[in-house]
N, C-alpha and C positions, 0 to 999 in steps of 0.2 A: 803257743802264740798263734793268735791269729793271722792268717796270710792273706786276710782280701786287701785288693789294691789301696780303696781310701783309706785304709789304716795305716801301710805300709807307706804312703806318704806321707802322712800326717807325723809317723815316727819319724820320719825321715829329712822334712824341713824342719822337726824342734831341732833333732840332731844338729844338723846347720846351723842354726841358731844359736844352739847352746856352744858348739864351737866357733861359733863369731864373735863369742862373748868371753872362750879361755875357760869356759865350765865351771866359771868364777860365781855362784847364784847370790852374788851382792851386783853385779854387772846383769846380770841377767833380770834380776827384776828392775834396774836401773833403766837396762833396754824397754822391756813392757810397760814401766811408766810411760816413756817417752812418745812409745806407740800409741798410748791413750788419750796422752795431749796431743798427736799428730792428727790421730782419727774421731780426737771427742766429739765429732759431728754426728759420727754413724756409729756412737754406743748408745744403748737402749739405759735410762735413768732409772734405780729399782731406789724404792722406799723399802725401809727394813731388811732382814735378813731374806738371800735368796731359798735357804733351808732352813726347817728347825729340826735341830737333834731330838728323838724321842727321850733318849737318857740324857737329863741335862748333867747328870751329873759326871764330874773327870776323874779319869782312875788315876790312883796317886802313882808316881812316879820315883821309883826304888831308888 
């Protein structure tokens, strides 16, 4: 693992986060909607897909 500082924080206030939220990830992405309509002012608007897969194709699932 890496141990430079802006990482360790960055792990650090998800942690917070995801236990402000009970680690429940139906609550958690509930949260990040919220934050998007709070801050929709200062998100950046993308047309299309931010990446394309080079293999489009999905491996099947056993």
């Amino acid at each position: 693992m890496n141990d430079e500082p802006t990482l360790t924080r960055i792990r650090n206030a998800r942690q917070r986060i995801s236990a402000k939220c009970g680690h429940d990830p139906e609550k958690l992405v509930e949260y990040y909607i919220e934050l998007q309509k709070q801050y929709k002012d200062r998100l950046i608007q993308v047309d299309g897909p931010l990446y394309q897969r080079r293999d489009k194709t999905l491996p099947k699932v056993s």
